[in-house]
C-alpha positions in Angstrom: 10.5 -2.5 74.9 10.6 -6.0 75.6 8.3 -8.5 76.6 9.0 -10.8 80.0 7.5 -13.9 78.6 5.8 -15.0 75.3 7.8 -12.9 72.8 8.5 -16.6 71.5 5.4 -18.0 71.1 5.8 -20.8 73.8 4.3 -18.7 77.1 0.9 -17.1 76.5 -0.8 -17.1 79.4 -3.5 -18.9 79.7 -6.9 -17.1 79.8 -4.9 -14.2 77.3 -6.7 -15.0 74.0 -10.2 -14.3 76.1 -9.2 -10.9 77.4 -8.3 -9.7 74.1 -10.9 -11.0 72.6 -13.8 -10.0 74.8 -12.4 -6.4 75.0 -12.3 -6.5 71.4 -16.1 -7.6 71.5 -17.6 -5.3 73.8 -16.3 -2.2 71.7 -17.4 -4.3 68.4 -20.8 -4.9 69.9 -21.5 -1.6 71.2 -21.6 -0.2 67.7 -23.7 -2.8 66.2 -26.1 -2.6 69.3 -26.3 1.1 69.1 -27.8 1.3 66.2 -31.3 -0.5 67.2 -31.5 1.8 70.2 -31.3 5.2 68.0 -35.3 5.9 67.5 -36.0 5.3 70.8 -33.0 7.7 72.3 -34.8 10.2 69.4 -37.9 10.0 71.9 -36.9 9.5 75.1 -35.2 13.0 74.9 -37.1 14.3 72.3 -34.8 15.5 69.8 -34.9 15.6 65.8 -32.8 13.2 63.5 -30.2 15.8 63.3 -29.3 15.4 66.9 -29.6 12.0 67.0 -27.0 11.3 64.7 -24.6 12.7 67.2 -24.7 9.5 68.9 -23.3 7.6 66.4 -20.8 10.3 65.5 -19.4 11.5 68.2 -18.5 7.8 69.0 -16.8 7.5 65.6 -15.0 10.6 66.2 -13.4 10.4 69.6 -12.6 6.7 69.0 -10.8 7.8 66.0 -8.4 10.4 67.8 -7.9 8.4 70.9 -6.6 5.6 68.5 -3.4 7.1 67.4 -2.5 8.4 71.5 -3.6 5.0 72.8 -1.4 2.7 70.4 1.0 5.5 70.8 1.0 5.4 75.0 1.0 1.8 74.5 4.6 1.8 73.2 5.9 3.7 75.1 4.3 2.7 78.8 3.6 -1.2 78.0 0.4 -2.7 76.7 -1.4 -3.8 79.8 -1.6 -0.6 81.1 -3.0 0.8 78.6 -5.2 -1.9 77.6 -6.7 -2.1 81.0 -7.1 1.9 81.5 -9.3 1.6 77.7 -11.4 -0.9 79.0 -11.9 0.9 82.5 -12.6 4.2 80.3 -15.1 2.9 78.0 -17.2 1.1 80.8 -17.0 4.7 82.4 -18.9 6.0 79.4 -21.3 3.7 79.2 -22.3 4.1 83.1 -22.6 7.8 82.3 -24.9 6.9 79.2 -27.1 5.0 81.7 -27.4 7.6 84.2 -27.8 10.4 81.8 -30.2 13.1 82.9 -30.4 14.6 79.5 -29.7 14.3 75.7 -26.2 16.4 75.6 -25.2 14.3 78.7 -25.5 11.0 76.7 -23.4 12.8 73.8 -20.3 14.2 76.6 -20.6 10.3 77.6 -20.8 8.5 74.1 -17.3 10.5 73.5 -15.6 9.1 76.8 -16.8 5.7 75.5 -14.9 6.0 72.4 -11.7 7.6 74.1 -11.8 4.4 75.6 -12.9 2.1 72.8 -10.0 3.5 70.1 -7.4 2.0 72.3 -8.8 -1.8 72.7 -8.3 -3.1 69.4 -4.7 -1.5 68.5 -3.3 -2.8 71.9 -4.7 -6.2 71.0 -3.3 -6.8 68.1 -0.1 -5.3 69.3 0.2 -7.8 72.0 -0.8 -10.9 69.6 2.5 -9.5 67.8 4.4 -9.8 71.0 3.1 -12.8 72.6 2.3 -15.2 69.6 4.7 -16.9 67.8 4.7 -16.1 63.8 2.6 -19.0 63.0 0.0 -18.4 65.5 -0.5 -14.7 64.8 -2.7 -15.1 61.6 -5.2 -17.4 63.5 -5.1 -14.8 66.2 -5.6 -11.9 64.4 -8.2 -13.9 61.9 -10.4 -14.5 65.0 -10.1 -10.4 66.4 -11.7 -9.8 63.0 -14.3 -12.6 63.3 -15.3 -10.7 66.6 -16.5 -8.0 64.4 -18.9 -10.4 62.7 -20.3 -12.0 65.8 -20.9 -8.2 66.8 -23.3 -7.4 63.8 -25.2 -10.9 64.4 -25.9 -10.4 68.0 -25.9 -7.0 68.5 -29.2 -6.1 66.8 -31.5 -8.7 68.3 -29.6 -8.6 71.7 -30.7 -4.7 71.5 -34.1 -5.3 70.7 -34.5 -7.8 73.6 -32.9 -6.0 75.8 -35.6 -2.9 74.9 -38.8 -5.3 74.5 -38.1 -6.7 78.5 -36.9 -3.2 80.3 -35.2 -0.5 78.4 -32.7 1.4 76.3 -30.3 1.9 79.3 -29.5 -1.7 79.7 -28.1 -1.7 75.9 -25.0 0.3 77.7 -25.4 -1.3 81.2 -24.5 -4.2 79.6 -20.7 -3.3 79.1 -20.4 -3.1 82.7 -20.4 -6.9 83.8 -17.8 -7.5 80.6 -15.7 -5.1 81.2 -15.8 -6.3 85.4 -14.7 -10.0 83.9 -11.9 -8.4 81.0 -10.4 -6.0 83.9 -10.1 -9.1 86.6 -8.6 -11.1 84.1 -6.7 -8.6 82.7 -4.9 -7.7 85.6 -3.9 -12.0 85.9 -2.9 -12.7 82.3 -2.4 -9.5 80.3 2.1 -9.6 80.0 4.1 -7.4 82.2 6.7 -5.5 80.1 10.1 -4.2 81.0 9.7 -0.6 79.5 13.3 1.4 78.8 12.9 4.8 80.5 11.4 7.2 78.0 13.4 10.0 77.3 11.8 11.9 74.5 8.5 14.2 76.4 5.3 13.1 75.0 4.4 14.7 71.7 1.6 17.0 72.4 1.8 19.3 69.6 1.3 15.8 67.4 -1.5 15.2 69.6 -3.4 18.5 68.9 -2.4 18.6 65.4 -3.6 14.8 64.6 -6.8 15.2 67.1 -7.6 18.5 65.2 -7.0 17.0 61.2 -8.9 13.9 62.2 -12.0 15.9 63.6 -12.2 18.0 60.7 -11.4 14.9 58.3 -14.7 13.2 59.9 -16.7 16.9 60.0 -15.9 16.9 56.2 -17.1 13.3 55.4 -19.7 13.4 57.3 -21.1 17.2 56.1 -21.0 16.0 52.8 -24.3 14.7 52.9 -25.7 17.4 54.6 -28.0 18.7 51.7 -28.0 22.5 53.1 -24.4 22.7 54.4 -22.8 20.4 52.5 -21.9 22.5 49.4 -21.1 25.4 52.0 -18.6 23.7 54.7 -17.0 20.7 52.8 -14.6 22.8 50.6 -13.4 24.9 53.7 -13.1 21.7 55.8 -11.3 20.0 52.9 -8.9 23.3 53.1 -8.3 23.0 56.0 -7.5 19.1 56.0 -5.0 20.2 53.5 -3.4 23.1 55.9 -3.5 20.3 58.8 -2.1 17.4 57.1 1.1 19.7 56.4 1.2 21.0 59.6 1.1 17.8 60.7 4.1 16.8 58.6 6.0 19.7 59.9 5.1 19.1 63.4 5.9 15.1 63.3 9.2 15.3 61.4 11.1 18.3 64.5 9.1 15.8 67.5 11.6 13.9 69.3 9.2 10.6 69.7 6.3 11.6 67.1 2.7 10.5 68.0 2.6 9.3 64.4 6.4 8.2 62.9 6.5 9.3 59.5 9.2 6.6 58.5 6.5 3.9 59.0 5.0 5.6 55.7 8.4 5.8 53.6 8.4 2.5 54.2 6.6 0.5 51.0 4.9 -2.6 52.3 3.3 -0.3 55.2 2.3 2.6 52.6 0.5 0.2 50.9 -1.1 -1.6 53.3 -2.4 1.7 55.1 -3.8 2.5 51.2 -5.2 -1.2 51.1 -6.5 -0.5 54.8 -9.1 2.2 53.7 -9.8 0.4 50.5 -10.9 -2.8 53.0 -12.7 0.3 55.4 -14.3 1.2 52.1 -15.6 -2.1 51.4 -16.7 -3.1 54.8 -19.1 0.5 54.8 -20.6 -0.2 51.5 -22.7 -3.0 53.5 -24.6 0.0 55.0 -26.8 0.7 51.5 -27.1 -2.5 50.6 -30.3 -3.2 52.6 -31.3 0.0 50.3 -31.1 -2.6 47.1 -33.4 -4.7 48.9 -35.9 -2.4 49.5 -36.3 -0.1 46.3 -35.5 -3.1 43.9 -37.0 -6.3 45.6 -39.7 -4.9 48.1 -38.6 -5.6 51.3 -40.4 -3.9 53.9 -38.2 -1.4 56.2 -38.3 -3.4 59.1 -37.3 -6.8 57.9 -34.5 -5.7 55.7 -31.8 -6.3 58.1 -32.4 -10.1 57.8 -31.4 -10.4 54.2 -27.9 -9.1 55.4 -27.6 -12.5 57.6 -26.2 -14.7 54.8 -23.3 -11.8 54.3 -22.9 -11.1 58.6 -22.3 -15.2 59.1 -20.1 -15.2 55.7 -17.4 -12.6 57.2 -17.3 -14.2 60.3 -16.1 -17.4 58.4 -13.9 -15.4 55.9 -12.6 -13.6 59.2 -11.5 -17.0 60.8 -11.4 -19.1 57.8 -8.8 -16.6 56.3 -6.5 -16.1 59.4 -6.0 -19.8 59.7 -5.0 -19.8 55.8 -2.9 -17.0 56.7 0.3 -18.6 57.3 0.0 -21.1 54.3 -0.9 -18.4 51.5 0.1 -15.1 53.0 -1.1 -11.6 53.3 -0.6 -10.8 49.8 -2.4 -13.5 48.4 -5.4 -13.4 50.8 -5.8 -9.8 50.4 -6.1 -10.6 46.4 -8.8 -13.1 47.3 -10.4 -10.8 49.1 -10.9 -7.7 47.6 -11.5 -10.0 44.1 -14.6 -11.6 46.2 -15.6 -7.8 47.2 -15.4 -6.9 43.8 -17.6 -10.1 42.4 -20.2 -9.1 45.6 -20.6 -5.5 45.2 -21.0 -6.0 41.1 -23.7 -8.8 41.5 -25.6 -6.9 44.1 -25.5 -3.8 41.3 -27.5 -6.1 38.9 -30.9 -5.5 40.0 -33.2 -7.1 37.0 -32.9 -10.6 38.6 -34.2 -10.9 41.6 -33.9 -11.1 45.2 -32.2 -14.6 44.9 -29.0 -13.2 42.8 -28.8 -10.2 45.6 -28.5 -13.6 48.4 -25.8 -15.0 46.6 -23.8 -11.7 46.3 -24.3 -11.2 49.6 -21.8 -14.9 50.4 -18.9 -13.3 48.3 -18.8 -9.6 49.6 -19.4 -11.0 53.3 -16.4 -14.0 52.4 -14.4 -10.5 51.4 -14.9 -8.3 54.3 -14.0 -11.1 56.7 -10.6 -11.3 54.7 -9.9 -7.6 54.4 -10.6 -6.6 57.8 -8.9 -9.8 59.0 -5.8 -10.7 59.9 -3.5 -10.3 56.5 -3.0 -6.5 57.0 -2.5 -6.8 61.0 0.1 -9.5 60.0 1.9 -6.9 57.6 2.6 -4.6 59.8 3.6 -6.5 62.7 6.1 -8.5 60.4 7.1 -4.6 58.8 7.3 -2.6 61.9 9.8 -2.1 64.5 8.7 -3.8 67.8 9.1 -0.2 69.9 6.0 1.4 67.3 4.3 -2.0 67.0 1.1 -0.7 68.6 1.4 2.6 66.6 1.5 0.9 63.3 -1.9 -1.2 64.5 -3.6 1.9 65.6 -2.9 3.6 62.0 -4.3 0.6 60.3 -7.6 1.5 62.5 -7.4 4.9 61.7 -7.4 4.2 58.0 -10.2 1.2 58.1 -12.4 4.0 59.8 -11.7 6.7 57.5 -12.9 4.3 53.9 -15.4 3.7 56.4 -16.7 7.1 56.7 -16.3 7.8 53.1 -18.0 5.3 51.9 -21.0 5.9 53.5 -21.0 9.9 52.7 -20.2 8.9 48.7 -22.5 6.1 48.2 -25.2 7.9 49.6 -24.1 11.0 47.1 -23.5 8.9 43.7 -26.8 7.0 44.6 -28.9 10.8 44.5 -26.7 12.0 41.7 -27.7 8.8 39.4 -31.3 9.5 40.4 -31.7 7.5 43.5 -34.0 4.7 44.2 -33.3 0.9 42.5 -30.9 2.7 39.6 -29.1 4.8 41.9 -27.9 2.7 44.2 -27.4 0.0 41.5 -24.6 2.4 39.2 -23.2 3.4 42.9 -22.7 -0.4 44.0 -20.7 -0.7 40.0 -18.6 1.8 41.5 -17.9 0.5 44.4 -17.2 -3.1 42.9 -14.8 -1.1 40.2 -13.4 0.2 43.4 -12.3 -3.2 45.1 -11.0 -4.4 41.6 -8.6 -1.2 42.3 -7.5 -2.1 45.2 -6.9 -6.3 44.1 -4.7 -4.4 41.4 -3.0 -2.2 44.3 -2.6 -4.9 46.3 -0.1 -6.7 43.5 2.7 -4.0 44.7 3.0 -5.7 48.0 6.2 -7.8 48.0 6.0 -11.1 47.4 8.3 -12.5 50.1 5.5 -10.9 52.6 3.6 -14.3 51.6 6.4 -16.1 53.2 7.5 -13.9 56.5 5.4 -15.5 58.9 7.2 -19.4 57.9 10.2 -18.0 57.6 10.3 -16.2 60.6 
């Protein structure tokens, strides 16, 4: 595949880096705004905490899947395409959310919104590789991740507004408008690609195969804090995540054109960064229990906890950015060190509980600094340097698969180690030790990457 203009650097089109972006934003946004919006979806339709949960979920899930076919589509069929169809999908699911009649109608709709959303932000990054010239990509890719961060600071309060002056549906009515702008703009800027004629037939086995190990990869993470089926389910689903993943093998290495190209993983440099990726997943989902801290240890009431997270939100939004400008000078192997080292110096200060609220504050401006830099740029730029230009968009979609699964697990085992240490202020504070002896783990995984890696982007 090969790109009519740009592949140098010198012919972005204008208006480019705000399509990608604001696609990239809307999906970012919808999960931070979600979450506001949860107790009042438990009344509107009157359901129990159980069922409410879906809505997150299911989201999680179906994005998930749809991230390997998207990225996968998108190298074979061109990036605008596919790019444009994600967009048009997940502003289809949130109309649907909006005009649900009923509670399992908002759930079939939440999973159409993440087919679509799993195939905006590998298809972005893949066509920053194309279009952007070496030096520009870490920038580019610095401010994707900074998008993240603007999410989490706008999302809540935009929710609660939006609820205070008319009502939950607007939270998803919102998309529409955005995604009206991305698609008119999209079809202007987004490149047009010169496709070869694909030979190979699409690799639906690999599709069922992946779709199926993923779903019970997240059933299994997820059920393990299920007190009452927890114990029962998570050693069959682990089973059968075991059968799956080897079926998967099997099935990938006989396709013609795999969904998911096993060589990508024989390759060192994109082994480890798929290993550091769920290490940096990992550390972005330990923010969810640290509003936990504040309340058992320091007092603070339910409802105002989320504002004590502020300092570490506005923090990885300037580690994001901050760090994919510094990209080029220090590379991906030394920001990634920096990173996970400030995770580790975060998560271990927020684990001291004794001092007071002001020491969790200043924790909170390392571990935010490190969750910009992880989920930055550095690890995009790896494997768009590593990569072969035809599975570009695969190897960006894989890095999204893996930042979602750390995700997922660490919210299921922090949640666990906290009850298993007793819970409350001394649960959570030997879970968070664990978590900061984690990242130090990864900064020490990390030193495998080659160091010529630091260096790609100037030389190339």
């Amino acid at each position: 595949m090969s790109v009519k203009a740009g592949s140098d650097g010198d012919a972005a089109p204008k208006g480019l880096i705000a399509v990608l972006f604001t696609g990239v934003f809307m999906a970012a946004l919808d999960t931070a705004i979600v979450g506001p919006a949860i107790p009042v979806l438990r009344e509107s339709f009157g359901v129990d905490n159980r069922a409410v949960g879906l809505v997150m979920s299911v989201f999680v899930l179906f994005s998930l899947c749809s991230t390997a076919l998207m990225a996968n589509l998108s190298d074979r069929y061109g990036r605008r395409p596919v790019y444009l169809f994600s967009v048009s999908t997940f502003a289809l699911g949130s109309l649907l959310i909006a005009l649900s009649p009923s509670f399992w109608m908002v759930i079939a709709s939440r999973a159409v919104q993440g087919i679509g959303a799993g195939g905006i932000t590998p298809t972005a990054s893949a066509v920053v590789g194309d279009v952007f010239a070496p030096a520009q990509r870490g920038k580019m890719l610095g401010l994707i991740g900074a998008t993240y961060g603007m999410a989490f600071v706008l999302g809540p309060p935009l929710a609660s507004g939006l609820m205070l002056v008319s009502s939950w549906h607007w939270i998803f009515l919102l998309n529409l408008p955005i995604a009206a702008v991305i698609l008119y703009m999209g079809a202007r800027v987004l490149p047009r690609q010169r496709t070869a004629a694909v030979q190979a037939p699409l690799d639906i086995l690999g599709i069922v195969t992946t779709f199926t190990l993923l779903a019970a990869l997240v059933l299994g993470i997820t059920r393990v804090l299920d007190p009452l089926l927890g114990l029962v389910v998570w050693p069959w689903l682990l089973l059968a995540v075991a059968v799956l993943l080897l079926a998967l093998i099997a099935v990938e290495k006989a396709a013609k054109a795999p969904l998911i190209p096993l060589f990508l993983f024989g390759q060192r440099q994109l082994a480890i960064t798929y290993l550091l990726a769920s290490g940096a997943g990992f550390g972005m989902g330990s923010v969810i229990f640290l509003t936990s801290i504040a309340t058992h240890a320091y007092g603070v009431t339910a409802q105002h906890a989320g504002f004590v997270l502020l300092p570490l939100v506005v923090c990885s939004m300037l580690g994001s950015g901050g760090g994919g400008r510094m990209l080029n000078r220090l590379g991906p192997r030394s920001m990634m060190l920096m990173g996970f080292a400030m995770l580790a110096l975060g998560y271990g200060l927020s684990a001291v509980t004794s001092v007071g609220l002001w020491l969790f504050l200043v924790a909170s401006v390392p571990a935010g600094l490190g969750i910009g830099i992880v989920v930055g740029g550095a690890l995009r730029s790896i494997a768009i340097d590593e990569a072969p230009v035809a599975v570009r968009a695969t190897a960006q979609g894989l890095i999204n698969i893996c930042t979602a699964i750390g995700t997922l697990v660490a919210a299921a085992s922090i949640s666990a180690i906290a009850d298993l240490a007793g819970g409350g202020t001394e649960g959570f504070g030997k879970a968070y030790v664990l978590v900061a002896a984690l990242m130090l783990a990864m900064l020490l995984i990390t030193l495998g990457l080659r160091k010529k890696a630091d260096t790609a982007l100037q030389a190339a």
